[in-house]
C-alpha positions as CSV (number, residue, x, y, z in Angstrom):
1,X,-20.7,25.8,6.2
2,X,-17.3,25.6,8.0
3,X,-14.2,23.9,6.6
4,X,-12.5,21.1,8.1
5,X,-8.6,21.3,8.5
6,X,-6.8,19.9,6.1
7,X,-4.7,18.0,9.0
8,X,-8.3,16.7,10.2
9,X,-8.9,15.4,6.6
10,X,-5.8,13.5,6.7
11,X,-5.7,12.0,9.7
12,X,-9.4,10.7,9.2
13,X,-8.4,9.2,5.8
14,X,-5.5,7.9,7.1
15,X,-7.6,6.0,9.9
16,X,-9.9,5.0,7.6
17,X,-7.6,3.6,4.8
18,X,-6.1,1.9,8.0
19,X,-8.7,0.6,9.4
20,X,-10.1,-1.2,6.0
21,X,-6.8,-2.5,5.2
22,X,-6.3,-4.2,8.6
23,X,-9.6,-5.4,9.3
24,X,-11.3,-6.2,5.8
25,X,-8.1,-7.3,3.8
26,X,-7.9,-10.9,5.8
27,X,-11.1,-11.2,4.0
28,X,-10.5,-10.8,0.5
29,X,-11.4,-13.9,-1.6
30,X,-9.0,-16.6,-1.8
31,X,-9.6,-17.5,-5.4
32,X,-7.1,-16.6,-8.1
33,X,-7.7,-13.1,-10.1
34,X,-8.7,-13.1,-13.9
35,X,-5.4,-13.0,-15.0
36,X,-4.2,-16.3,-13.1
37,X,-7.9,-18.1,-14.0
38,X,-7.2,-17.4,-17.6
39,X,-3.7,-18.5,-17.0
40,X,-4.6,-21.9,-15.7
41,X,-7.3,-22.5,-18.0
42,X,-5.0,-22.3,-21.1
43,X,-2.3,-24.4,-18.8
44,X,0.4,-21.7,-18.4
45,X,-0.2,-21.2,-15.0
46,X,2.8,-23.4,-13.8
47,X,5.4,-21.9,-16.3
48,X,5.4,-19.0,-14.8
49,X,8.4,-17.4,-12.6
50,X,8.5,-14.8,-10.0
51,X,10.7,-12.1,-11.1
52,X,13.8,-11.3,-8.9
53,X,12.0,-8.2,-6.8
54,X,9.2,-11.0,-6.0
55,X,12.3,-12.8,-3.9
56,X,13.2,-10.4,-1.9
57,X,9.1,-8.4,-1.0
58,X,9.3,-7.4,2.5
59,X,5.9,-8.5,2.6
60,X,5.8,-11.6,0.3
61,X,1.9,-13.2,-0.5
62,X,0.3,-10.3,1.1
63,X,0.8,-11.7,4.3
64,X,3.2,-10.8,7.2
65,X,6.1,-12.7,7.7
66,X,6.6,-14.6,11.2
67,X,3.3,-14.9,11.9
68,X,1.3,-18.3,12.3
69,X,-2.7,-16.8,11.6
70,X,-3.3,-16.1,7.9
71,X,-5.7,-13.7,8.6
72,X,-3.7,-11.7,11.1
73,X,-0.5,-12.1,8.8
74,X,-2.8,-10.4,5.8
75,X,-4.0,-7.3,8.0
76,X,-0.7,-6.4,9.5
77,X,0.6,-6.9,6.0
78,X,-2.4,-4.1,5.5
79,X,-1.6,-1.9,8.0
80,X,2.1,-2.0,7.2
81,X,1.2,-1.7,3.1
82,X,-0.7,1.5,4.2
83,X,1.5,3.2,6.4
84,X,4.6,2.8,3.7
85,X,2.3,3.9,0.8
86,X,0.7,7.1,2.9
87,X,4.5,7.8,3.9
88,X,6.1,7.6,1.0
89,X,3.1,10.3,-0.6
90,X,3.8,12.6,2.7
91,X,7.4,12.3,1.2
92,X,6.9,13.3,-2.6
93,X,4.3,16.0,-1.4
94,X,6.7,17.4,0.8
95,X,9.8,16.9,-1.3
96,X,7.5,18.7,-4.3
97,X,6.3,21.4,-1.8
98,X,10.2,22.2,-1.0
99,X,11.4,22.3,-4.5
100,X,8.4,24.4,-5.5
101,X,7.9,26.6,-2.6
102,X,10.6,28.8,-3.4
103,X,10.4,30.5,-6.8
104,X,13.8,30.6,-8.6
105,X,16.3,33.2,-8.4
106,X,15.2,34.0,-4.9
107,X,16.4,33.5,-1.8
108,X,15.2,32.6,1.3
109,X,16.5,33.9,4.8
């Protein structure tokens, strides 16, 4: 059996993991999680506060900012969410590749 290319691998993961966060995300379920059911059926729901980082999300409600459509604000806000996450990993992978690649007391020319 021949092996697929690593870069192959990642590309098609990366279109996949695209491709459901932008077009099934707008159609997650609107009701609240566990955590904020259980919150409003002991009646704490309304004391909460969002904490200072909450202020300030780039992407605040899981939904696009500056754009009218709920459901196209929520799959950009996918796509976006996606790309960061799968660019910050390509960063720590390659940041850990670096530091690692060269063994110590070595040097490379």
């Amino acid at each position: 059996m021949r092996r697929i290319p690593t870069i192959v691998f990642i590309a098609l993961a990366l279109a996949v993991a695209v491709g459901l966060a932008t077009a099934v995300s707008p159609f997650a379920s609107p009701d609240p999680d566990g955590l904020a059911k259980v919150a409003g059926e002991k009646g704490f729901l309304d004391s909460g506060e969002l904490h200072a980082i909450q202020d300030d999300s780039p992407i605040p409600g899981y939904a696009f900012p500056g754009i009218d459509d709920e459901r196209v604000a929520t799959g950009v806000a996918g796509f976006v969410g996606t790309l960061g996450i799968f660019a910050i990993g390509v960063g720590i992978a390659w940041g850990l590749r670096r530091t690692r690649g060269t063994p110590a007391g070595t040097a490379s020319a």
